[in-house]
N, CA, C, O and CB atoms as a CASP TS submission, in Angstrom:
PFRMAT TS
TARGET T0000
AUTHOR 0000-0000-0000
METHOD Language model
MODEL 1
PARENT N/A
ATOM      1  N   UNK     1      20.061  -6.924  17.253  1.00  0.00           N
ATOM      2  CA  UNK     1      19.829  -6.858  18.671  1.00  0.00           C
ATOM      3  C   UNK     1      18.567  -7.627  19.069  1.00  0.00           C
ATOM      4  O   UNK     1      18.681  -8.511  19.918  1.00  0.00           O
ATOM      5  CB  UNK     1      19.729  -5.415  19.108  1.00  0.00           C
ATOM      6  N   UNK     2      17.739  -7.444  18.694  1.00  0.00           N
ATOM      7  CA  UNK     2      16.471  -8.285  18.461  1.00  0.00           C
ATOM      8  C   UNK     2      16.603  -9.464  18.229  1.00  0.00           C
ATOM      9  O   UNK     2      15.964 -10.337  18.815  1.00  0.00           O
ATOM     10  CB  UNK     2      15.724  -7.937  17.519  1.00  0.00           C
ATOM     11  N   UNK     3      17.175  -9.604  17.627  1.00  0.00           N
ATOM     12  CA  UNK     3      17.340 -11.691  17.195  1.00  0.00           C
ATOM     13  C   UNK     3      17.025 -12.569  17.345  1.00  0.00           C
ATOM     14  O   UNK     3      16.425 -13.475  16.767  1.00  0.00           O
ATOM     15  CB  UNK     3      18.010 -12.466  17.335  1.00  0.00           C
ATOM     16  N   UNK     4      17.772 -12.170  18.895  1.00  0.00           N
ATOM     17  CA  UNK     4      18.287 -13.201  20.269  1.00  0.00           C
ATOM     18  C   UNK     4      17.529 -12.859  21.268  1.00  0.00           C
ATOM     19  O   UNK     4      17.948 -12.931  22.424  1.00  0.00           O
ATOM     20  CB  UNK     4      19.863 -13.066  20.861  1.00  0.00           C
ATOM     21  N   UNK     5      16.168 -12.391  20.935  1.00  0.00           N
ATOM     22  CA  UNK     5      15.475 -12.162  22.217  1.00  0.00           C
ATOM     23  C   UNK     5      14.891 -13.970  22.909  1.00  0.00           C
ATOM     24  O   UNK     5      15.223 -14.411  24.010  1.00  0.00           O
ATOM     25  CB  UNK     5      13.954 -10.900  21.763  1.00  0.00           C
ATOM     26  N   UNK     6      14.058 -14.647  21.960  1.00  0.00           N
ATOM     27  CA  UNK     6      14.039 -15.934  22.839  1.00  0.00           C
ATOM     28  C   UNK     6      12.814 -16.013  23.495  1.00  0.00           C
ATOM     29  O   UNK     6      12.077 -15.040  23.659  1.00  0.00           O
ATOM     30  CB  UNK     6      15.143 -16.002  23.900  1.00  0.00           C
ATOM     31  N   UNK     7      12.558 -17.225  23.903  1.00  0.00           N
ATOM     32  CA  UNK     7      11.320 -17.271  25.003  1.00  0.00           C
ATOM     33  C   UNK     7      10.912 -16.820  26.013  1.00  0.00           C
ATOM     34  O   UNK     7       9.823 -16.334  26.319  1.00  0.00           O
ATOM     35  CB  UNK     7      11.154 -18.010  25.417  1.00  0.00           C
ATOM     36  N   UNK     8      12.570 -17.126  26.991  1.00  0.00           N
ATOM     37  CA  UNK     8      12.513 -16.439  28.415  1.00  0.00           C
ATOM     38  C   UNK     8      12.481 -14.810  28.102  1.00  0.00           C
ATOM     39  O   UNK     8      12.049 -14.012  28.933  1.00  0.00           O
ATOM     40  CB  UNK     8      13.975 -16.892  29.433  1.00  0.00           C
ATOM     41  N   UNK     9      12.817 -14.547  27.244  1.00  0.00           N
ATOM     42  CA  UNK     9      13.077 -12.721  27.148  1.00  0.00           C
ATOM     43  C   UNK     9      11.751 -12.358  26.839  1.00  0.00           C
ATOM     44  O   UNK     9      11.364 -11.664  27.779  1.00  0.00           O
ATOM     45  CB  UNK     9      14.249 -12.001  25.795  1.00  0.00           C
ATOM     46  N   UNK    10      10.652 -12.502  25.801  1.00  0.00           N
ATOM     47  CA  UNK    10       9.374 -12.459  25.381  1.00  0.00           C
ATOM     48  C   UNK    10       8.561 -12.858  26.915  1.00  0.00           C
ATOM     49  O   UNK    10       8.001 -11.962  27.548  1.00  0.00           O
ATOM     50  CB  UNK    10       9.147 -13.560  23.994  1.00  0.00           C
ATOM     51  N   UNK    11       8.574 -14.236  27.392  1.00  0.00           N
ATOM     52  CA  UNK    11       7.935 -13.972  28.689  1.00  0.00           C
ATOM     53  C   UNK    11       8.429 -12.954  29.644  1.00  0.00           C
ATOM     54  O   UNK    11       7.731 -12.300  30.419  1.00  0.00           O
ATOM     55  CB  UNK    11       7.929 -15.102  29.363  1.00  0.00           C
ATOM     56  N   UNK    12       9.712 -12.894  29.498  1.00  0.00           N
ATOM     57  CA  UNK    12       9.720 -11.141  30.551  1.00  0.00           C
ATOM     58  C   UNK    12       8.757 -10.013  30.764  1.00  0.00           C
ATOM     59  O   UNK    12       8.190  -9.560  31.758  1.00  0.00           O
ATOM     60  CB  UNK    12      10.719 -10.164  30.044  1.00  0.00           C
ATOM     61  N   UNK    13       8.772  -9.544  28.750  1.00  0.00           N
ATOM     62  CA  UNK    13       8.390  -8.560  28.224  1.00  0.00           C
ATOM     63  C   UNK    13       6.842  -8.697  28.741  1.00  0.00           C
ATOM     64  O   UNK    13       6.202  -7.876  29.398  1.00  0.00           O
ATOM     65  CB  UNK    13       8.754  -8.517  26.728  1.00  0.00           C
ATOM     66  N   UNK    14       6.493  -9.787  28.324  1.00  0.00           N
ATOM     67  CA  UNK    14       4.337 -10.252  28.802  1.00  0.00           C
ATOM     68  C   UNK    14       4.415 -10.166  30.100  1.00  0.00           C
ATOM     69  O   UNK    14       3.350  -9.786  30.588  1.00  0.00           O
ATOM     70  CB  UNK    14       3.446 -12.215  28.460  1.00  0.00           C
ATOM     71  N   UNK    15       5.214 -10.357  30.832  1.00  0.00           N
ATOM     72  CA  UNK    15       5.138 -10.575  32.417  1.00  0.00           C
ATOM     73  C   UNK    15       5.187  -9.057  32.988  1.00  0.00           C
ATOM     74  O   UNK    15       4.491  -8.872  33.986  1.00  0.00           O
ATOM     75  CB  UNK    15       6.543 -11.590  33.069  1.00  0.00           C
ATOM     76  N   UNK    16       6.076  -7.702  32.380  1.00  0.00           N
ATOM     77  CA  UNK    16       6.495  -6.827  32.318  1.00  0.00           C
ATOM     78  C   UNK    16       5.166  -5.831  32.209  1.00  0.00           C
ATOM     79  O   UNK    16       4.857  -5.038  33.098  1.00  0.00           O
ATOM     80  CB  UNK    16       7.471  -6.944  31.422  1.00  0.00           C
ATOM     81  N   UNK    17       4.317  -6.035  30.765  1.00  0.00           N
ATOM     82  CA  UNK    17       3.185  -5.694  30.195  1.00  0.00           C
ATOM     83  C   UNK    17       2.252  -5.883  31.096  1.00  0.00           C
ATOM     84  O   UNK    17       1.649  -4.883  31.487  1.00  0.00           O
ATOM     85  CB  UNK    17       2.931  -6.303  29.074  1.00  0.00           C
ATOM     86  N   UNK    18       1.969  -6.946  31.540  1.00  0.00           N
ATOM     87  CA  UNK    18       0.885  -7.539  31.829  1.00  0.00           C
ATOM     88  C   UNK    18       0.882  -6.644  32.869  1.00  0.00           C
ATOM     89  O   UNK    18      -0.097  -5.900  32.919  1.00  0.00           O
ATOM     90  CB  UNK    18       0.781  -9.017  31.998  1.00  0.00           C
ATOM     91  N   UNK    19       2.103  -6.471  34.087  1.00  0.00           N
ATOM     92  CA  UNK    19       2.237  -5.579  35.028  1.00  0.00           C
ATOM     93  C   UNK    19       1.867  -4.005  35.425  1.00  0.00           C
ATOM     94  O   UNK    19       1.484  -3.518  36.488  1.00  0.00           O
ATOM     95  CB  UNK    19       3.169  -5.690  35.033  1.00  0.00           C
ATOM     96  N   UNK    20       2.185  -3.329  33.932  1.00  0.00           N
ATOM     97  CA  UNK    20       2.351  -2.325  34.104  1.00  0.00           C
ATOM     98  C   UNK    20       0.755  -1.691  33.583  1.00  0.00           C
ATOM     99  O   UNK    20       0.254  -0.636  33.973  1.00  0.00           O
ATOM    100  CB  UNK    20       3.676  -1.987  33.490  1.00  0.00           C
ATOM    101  N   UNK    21       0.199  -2.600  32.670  1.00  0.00           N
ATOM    102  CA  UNK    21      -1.122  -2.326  32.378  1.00  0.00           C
ATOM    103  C   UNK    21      -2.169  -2.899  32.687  1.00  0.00           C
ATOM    104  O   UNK    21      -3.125  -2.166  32.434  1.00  0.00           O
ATOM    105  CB  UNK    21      -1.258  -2.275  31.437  1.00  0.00           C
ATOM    106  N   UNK    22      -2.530  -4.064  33.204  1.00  0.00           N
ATOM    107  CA  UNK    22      -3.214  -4.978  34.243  1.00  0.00           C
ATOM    108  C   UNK    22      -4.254  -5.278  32.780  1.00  0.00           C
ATOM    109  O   UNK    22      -4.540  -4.633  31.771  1.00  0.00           O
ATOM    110  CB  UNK    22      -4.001  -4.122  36.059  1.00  0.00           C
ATOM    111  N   UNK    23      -4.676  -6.924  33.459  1.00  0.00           N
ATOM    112  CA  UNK    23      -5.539  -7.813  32.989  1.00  0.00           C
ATOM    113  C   UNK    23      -6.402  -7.185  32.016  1.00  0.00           C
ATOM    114  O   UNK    23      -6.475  -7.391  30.805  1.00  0.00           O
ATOM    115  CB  UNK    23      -6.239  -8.405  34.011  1.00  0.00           C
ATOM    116  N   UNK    24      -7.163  -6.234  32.887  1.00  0.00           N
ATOM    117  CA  UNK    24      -8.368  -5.628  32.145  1.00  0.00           C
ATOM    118  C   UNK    24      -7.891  -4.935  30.871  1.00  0.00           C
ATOM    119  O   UNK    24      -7.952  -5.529  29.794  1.00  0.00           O
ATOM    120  CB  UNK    24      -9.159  -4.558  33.067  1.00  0.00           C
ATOM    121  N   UNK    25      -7.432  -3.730  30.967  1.00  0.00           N
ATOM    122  CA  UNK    25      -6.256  -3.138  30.217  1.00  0.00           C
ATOM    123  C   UNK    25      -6.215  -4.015  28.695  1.00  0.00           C
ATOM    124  O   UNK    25      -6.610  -3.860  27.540  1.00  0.00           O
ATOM    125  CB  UNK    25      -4.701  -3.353  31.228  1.00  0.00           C
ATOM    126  N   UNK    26      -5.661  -4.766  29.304  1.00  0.00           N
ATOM    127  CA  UNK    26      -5.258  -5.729  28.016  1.00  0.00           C
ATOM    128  C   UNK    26      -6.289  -6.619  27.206  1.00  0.00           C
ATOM    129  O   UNK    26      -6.015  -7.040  26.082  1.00  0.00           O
ATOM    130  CB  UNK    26      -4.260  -6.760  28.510  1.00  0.00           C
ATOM    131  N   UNK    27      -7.765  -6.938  27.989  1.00  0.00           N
ATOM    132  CA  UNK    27      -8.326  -7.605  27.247  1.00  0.00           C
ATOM    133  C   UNK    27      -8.872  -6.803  26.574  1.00  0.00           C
ATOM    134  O   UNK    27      -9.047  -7.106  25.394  1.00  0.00           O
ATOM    135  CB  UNK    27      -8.957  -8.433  27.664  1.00  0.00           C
ATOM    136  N   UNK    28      -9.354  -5.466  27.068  1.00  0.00           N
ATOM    137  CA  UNK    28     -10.280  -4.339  26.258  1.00  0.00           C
ATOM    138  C   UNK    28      -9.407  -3.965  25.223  1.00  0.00           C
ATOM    139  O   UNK    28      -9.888  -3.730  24.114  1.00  0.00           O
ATOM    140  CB  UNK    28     -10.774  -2.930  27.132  1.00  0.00           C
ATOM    141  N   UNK    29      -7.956  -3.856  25.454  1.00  0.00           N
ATOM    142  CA  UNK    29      -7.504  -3.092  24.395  1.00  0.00           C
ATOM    143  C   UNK    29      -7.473  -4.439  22.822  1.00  0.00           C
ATOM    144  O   UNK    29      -7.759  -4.016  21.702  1.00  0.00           O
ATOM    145  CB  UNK    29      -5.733  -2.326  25.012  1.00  0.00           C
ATOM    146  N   UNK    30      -7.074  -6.065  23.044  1.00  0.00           N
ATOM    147  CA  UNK    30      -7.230  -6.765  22.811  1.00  0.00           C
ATOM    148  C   UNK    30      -8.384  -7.363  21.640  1.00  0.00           C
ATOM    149  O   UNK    30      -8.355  -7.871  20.519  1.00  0.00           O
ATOM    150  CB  UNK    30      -7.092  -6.890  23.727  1.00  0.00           C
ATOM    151  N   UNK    31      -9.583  -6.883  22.847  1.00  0.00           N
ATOM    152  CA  UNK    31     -10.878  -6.718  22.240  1.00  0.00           C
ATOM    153  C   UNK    31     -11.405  -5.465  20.913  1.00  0.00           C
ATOM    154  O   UNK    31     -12.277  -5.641  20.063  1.00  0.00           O
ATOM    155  CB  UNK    31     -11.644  -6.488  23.506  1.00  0.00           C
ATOM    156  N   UNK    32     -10.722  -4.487  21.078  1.00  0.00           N
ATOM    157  CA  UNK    32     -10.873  -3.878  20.038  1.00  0.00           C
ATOM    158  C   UNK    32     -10.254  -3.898  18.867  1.00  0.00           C
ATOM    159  O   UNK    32     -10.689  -3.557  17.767  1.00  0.00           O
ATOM    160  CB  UNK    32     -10.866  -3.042  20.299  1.00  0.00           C
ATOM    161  N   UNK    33      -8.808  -4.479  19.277  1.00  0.00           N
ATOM    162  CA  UNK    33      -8.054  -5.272  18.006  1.00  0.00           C
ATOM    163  C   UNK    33      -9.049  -6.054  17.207  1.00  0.00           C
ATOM    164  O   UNK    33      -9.184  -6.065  15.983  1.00  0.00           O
ATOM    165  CB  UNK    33      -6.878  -6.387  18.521  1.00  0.00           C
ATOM    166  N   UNK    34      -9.731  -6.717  18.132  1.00  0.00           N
ATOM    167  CA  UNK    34     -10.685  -8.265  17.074  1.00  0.00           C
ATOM    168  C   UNK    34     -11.670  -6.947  16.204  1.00  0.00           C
ATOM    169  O   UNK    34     -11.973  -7.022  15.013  1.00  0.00           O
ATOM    170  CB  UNK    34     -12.292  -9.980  18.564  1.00  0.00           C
ATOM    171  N   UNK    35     -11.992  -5.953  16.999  1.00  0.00           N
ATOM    172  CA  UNK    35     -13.362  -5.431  16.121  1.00  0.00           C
ATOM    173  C   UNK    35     -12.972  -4.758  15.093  1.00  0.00           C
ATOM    174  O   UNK    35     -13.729  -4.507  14.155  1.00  0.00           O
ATOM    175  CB  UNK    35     -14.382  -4.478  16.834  1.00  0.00           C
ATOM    176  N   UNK    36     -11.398  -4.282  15.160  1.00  0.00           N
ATOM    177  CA  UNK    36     -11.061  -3.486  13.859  1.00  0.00           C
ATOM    178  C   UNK    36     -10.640  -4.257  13.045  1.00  0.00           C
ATOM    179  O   UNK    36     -10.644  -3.696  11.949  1.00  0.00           O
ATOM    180  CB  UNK    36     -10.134  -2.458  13.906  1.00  0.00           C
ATOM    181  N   UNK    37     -10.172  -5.527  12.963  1.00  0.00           N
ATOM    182  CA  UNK    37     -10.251  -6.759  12.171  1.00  0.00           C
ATOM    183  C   UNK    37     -10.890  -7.130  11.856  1.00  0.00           C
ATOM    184  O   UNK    37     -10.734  -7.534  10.703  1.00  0.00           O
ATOM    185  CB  UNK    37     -10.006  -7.539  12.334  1.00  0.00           C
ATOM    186  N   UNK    38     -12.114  -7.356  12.454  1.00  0.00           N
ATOM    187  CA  UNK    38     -13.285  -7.713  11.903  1.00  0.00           C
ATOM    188  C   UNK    38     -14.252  -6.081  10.713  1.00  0.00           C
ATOM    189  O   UNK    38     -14.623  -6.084   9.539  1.00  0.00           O
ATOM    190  CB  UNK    38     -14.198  -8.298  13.549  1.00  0.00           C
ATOM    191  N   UNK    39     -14.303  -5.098  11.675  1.00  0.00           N
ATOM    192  CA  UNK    39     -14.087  -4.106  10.324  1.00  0.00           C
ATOM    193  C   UNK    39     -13.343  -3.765   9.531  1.00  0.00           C
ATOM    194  O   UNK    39     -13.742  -2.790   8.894  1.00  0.00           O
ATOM    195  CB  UNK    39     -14.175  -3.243  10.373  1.00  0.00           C
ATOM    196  N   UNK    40     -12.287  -4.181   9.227  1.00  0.00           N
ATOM    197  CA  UNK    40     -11.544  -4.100   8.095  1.00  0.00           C
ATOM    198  C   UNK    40     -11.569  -5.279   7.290  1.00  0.00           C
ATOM    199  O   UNK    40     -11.164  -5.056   6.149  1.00  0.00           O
ATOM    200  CB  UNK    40     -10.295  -3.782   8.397  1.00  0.00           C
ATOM    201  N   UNK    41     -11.985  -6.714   7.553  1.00  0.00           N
ATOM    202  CA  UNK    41     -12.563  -7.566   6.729  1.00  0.00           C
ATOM    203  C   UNK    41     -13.895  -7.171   6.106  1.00  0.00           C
ATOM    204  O   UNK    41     -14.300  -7.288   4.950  1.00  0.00           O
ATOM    205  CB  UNK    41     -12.670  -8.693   7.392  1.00  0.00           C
ATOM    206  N   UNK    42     -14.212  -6.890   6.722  1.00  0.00           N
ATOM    207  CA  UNK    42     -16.007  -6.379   6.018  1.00  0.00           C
ATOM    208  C   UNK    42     -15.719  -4.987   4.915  1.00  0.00           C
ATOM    209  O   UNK    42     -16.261  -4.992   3.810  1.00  0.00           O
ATOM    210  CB  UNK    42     -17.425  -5.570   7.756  1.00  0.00           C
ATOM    211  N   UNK    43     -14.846  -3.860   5.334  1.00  0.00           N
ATOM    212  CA  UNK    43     -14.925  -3.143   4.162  1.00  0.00           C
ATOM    213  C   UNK    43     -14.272  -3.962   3.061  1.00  0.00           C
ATOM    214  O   UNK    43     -14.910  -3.987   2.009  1.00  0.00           O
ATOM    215  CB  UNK    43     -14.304  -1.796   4.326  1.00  0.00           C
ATOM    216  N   UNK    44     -13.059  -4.677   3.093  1.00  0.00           N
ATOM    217  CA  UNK    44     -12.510  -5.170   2.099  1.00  0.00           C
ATOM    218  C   UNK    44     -13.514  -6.035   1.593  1.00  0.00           C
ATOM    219  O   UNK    44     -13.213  -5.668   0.457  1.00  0.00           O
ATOM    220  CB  UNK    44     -11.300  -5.726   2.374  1.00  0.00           C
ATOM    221  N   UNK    45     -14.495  -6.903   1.374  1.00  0.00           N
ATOM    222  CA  UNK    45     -15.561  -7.920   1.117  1.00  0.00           C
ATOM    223  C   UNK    45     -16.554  -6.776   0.440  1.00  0.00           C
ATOM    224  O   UNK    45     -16.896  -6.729  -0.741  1.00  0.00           O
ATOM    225  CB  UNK    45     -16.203  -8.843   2.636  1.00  0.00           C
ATOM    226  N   UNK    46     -16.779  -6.221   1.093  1.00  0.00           N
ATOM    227  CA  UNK    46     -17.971  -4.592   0.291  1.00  0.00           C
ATOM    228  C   UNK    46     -17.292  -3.896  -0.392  1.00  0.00           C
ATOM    229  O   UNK    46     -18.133  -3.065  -0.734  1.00  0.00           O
ATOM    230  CB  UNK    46     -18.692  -3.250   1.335  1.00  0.00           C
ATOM    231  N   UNK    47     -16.557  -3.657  -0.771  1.00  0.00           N
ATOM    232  CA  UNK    47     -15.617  -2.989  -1.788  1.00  0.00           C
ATOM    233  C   UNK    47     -15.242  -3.957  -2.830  1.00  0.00           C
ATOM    234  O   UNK    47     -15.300  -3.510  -3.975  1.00  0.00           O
ATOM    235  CB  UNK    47     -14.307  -2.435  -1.126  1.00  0.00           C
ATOM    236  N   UNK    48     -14.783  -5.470  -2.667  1.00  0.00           N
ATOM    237  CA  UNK    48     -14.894  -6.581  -3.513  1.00  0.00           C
ATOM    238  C   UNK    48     -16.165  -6.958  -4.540  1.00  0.00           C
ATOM    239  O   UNK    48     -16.206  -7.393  -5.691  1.00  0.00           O
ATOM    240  CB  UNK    48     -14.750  -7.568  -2.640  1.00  0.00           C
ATOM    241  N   UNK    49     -17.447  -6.477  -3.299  1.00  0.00           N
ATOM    242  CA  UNK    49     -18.248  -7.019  -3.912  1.00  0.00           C
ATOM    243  C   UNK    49     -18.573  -5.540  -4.816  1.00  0.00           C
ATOM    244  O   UNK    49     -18.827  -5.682  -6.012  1.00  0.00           O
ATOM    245  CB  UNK    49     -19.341  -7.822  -2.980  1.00  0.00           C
ATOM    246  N   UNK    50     -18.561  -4.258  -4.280  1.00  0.00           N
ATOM    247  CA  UNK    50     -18.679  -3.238  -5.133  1.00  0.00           C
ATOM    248  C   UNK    50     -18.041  -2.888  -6.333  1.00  0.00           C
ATOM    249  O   UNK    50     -18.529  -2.027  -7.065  1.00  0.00           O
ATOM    250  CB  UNK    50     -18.552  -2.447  -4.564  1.00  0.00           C
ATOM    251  N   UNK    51     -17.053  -3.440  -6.592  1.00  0.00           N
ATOM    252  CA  UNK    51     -16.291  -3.534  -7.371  1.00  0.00           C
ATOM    253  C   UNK    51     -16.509  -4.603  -8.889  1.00  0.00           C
ATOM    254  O   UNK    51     -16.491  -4.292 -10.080  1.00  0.00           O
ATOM    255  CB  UNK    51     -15.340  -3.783  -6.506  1.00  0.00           C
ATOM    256  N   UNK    52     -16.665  -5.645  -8.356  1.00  0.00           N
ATOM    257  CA  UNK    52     -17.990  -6.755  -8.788  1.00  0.00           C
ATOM    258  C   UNK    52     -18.583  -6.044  -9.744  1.00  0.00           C
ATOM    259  O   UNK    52     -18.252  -6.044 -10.929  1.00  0.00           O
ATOM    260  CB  UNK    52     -19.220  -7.181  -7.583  1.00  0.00           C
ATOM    261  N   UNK    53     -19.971  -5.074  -8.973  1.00  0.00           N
ATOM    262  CA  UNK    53     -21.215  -4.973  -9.475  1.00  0.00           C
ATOM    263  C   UNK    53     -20.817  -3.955 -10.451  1.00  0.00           C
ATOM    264  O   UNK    53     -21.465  -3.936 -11.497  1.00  0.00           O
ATOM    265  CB  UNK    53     -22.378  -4.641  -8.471  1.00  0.00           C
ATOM    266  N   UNK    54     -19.875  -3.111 -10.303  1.00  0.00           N
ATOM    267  CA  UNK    54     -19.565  -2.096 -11.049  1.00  0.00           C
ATOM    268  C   UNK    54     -19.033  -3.002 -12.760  1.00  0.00           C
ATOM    269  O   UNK    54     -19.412  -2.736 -13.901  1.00  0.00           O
ATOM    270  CB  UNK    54     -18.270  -1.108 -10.070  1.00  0.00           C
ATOM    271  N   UNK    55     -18.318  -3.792 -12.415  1.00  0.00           N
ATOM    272  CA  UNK    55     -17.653  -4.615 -13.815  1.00  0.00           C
ATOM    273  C   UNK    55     -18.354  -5.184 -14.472  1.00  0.00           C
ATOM    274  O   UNK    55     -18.125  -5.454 -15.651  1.00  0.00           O
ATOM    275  CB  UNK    55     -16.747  -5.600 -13.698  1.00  0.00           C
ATOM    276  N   UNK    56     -19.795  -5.621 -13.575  1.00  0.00           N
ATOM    277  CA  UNK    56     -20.811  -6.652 -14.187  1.00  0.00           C
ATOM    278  C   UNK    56     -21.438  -5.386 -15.265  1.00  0.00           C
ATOM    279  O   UNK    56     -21.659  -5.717 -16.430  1.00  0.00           O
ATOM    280  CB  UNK    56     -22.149  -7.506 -12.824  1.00  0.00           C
ATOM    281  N   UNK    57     -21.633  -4.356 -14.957  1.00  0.00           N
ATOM    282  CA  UNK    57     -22.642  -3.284 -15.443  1.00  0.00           C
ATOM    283  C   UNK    57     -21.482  -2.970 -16.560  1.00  0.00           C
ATOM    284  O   UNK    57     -21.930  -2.357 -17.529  1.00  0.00           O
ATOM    285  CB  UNK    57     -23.234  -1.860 -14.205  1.00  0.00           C
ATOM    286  N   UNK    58     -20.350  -3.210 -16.605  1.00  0.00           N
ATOM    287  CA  UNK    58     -19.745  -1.882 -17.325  1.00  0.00           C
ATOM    288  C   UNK    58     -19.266  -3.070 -18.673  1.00  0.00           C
ATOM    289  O   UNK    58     -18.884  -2.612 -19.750  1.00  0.00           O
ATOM    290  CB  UNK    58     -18.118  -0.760 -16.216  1.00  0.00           C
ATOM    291  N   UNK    59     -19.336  -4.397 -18.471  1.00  0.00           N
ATOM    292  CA  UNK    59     -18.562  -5.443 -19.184  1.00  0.00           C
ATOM    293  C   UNK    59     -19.284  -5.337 -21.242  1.00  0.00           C
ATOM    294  O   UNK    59     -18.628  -5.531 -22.265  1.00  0.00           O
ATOM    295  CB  UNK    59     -19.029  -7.321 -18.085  1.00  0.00           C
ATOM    296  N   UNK    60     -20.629  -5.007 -21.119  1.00  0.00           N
ATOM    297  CA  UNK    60     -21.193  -4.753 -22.587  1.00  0.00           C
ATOM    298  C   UNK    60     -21.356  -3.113 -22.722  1.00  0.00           C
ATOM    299  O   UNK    60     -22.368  -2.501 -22.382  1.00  0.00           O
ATOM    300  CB  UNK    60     -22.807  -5.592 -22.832  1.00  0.00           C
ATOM    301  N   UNK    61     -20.403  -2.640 -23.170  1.00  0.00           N
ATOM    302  CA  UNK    61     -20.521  -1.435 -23.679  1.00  0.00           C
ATOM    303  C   UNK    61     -20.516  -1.006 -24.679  1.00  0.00           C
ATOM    304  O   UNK    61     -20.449   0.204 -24.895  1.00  0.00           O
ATOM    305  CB  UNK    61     -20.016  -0.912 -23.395  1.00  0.00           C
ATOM    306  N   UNK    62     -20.610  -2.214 -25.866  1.00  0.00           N
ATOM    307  CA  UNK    62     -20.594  -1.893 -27.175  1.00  0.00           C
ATOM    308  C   UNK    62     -22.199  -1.144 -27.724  1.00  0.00           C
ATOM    309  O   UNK    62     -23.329  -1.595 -27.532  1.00  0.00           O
ATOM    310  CB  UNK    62     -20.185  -3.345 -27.929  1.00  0.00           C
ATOM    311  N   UNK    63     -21.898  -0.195 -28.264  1.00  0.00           N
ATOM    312  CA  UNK    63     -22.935   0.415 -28.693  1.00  0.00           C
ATOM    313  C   UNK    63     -23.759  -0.328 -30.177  1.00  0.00           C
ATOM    314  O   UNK    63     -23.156  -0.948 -31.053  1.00  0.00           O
ATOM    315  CB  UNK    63     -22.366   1.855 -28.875  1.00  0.00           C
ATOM    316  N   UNK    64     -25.168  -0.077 -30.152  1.00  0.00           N
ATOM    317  CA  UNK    64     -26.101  -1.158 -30.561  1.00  0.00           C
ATOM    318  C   UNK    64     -25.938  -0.962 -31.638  1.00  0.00           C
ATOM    319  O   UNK    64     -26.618  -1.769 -32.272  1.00  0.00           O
ATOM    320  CB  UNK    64     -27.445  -1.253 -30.206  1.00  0.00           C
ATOM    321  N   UNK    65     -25.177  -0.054 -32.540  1.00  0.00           N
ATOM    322  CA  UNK    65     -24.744  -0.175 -34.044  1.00  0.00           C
ATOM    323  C   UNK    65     -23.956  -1.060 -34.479  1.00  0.00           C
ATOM    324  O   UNK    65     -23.981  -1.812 -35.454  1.00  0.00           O
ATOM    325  CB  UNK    65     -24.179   0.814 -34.494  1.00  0.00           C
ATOM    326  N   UNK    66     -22.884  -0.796 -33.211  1.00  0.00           N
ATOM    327  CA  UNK    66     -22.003  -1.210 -33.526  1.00  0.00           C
ATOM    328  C   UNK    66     -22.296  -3.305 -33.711  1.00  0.00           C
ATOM    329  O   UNK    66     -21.701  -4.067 -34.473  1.00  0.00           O
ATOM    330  CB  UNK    66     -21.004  -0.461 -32.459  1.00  0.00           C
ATOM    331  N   UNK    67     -23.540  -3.678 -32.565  1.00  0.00           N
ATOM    332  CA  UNK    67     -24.002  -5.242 -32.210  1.00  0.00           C
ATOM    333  C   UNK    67     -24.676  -5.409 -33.756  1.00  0.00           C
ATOM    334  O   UNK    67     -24.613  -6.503 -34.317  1.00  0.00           O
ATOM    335  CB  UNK    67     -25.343  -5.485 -30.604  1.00  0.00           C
ATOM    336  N   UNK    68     -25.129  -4.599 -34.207  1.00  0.00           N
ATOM    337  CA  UNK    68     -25.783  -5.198 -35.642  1.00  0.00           C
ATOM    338  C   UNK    68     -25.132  -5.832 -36.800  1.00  0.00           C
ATOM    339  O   UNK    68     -25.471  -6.819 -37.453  1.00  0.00           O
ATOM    340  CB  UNK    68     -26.379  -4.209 -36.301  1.00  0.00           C
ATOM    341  N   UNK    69     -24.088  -5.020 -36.910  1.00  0.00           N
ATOM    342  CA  UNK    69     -23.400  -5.351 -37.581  1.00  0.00           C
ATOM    343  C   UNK    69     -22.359  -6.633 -37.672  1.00  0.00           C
ATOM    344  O   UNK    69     -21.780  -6.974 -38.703  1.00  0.00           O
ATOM    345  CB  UNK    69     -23.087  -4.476 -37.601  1.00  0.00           C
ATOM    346  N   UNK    70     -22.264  -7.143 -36.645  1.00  0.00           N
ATOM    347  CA  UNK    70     -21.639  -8.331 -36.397  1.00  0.00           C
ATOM    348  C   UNK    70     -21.719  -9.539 -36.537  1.00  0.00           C
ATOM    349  O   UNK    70     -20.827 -10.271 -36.107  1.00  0.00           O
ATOM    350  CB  UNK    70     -21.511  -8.393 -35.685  1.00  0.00           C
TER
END
């Protein structure tokens, strides 16, 4: 059913929207889209990098008996 919606049908729907919730409406709601995108890039990048620091620390765990001998 969806398919075949099309250009003219999508500009309906925006023309429809735009109507029923006005300009403002839409840029604020719009606008908070960008900020939860933009916070959800930043936890994913801090968790990358936390993740990181954790592997850097954990990568020599051989115990120092065990380094002598080698």
């Amino acid at each position: 059913m969806l398919n075949n919606i099309g250009l003219p049908g999508l500009l309906l729907i925006a023309v429809v929207v735009l109507v029923l919730f006005g300009r403002g409406k839409i840029s604020s709601l719009m606008g908070e889209v960008g900020k939860g995108i933009t916070a959800f890039k930043r936890g994913v990048d801090d968790s990358k990098k936390e993740l990181d620091d954790s592997f850097a620390d954990a990568r020599d765990v051989t115990p120092e008996s065990k380094k002598d001998n080698v």
